[in-house]
N, C-alpha and C positions, 0 to 999 in steps of 0.2 A: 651327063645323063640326068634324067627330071626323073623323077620320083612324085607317083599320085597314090596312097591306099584307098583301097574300095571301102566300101560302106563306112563303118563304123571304128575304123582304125587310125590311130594316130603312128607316125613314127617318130621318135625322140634321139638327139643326141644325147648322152649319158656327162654325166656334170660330175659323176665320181672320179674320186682320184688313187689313182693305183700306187702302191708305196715306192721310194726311191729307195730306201735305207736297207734291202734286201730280206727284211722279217715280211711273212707273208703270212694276215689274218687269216685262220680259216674259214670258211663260207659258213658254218656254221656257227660261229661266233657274232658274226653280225647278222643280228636282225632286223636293223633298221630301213626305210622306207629307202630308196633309189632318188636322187634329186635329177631333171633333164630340161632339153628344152627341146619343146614342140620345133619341128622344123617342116613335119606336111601333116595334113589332117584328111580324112575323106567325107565324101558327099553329108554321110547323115551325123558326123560329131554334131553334137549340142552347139551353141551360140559362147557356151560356156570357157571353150577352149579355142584358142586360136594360136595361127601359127607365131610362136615368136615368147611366148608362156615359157616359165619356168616353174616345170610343177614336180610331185611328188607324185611316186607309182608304186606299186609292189613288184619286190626285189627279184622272186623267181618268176614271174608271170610273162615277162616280154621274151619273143625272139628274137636273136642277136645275128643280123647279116654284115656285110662288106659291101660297099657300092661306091666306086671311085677309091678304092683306100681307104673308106673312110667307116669306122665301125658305129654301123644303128642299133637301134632296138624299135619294134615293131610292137602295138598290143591291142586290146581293144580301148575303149574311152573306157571303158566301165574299169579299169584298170586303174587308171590316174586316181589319186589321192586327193591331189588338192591342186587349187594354180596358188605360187606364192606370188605375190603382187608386194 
């Protein structure tokens, strides 16, 4: 199944890592940025961002779907932090 967001939205794969060792941070103990990578962008994203970018976002801000099994997050550009290059 393809995947296009409209206007202004990127969707990212999530680049965090969930712990193995069974102690679970609680959400509010981290507050640091979200790292991902762009995997679709729509029509009006900036030149800025493209797909295939590994950028920084904020942590509560995205929606989180399933599509093929496979878990996104959704937000706007004005969302992303930074691309790390």
């Amino acid at each position: 199944m393809q995947l296009h967001p409209t206007s202004n939205n990127v969707v990212v794969e999530s680049l965090s890592e969930t712990p193995t060792s069974g102690i679970l941070i609680p959400e509010t103990a981290k507050e640091k940025p979200e790292m991902g990578t762009i995997i679709a962008i729509g029509d009006e994203v900036s030149d800025e961002i493209k797909v295939g970018d590994v950028v920084l976002f904020k942590k509560y801000t995205p929606d989180e779907f399933i599509l093929d099994k496979q878990t996104l997050l959704i937000m706007k550009e004005s969302d992303v932090i930074a691309v790390i290059e």
